[in-house]
N, C-alpha and C positions, 0 to 999 in steps of 0.2 A: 660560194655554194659548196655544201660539203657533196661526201662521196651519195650519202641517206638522201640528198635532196634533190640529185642531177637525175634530167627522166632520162630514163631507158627502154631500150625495144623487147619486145615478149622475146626474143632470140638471147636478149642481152641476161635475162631473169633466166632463163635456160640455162644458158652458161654458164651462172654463177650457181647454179644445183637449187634455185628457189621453186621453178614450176616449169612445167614443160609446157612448150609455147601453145602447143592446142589448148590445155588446159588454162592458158591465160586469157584465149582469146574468146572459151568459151565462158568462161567467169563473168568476162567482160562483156560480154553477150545480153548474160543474164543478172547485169545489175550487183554481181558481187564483188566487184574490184572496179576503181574507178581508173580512169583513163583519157587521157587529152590527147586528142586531134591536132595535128602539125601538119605544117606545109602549107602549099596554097589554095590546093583542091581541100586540105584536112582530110587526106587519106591515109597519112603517116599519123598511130599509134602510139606512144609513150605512154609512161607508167613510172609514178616514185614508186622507190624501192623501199621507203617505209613505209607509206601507206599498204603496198603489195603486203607488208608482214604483218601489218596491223588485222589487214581484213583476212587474214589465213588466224589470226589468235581468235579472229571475233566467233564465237559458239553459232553453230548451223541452224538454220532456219527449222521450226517444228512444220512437220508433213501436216494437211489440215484434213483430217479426214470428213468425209460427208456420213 
């Protein structure tokens, strides 16, 4: 498994200057970044670091107005 494949924690994508951990967690919140559940409760959080880039490249959602 390369470096692009190993998951990592939203602190871990911090420190490498990709997204600042609120903003990961709120992404992940709202469906725009995906994310796996670890441990035994799955209260532990991970995240690949390509897919994190993939969905930061993907074009924003149009507002839908009424």
């Amino acid at each position: 498994m390369n470096q692009q494949e190993a998951l990592v924690t939203a602190a871990e994508l911090e420190q490498r200057g990709i997204l600042r951990r609120g903003t990961v967690f709120r992404m992940m919140r709202s469906g725009l970044l995906p994310a796996y559940r670890v441990g035994v409760k799955g209260r532990g959080v991970r995240f690949r670091v390509d897919e994190v880039l993939a969905a930061l490249r993907r074009p924003a959602r149009e507002e839908v107005t009424k």
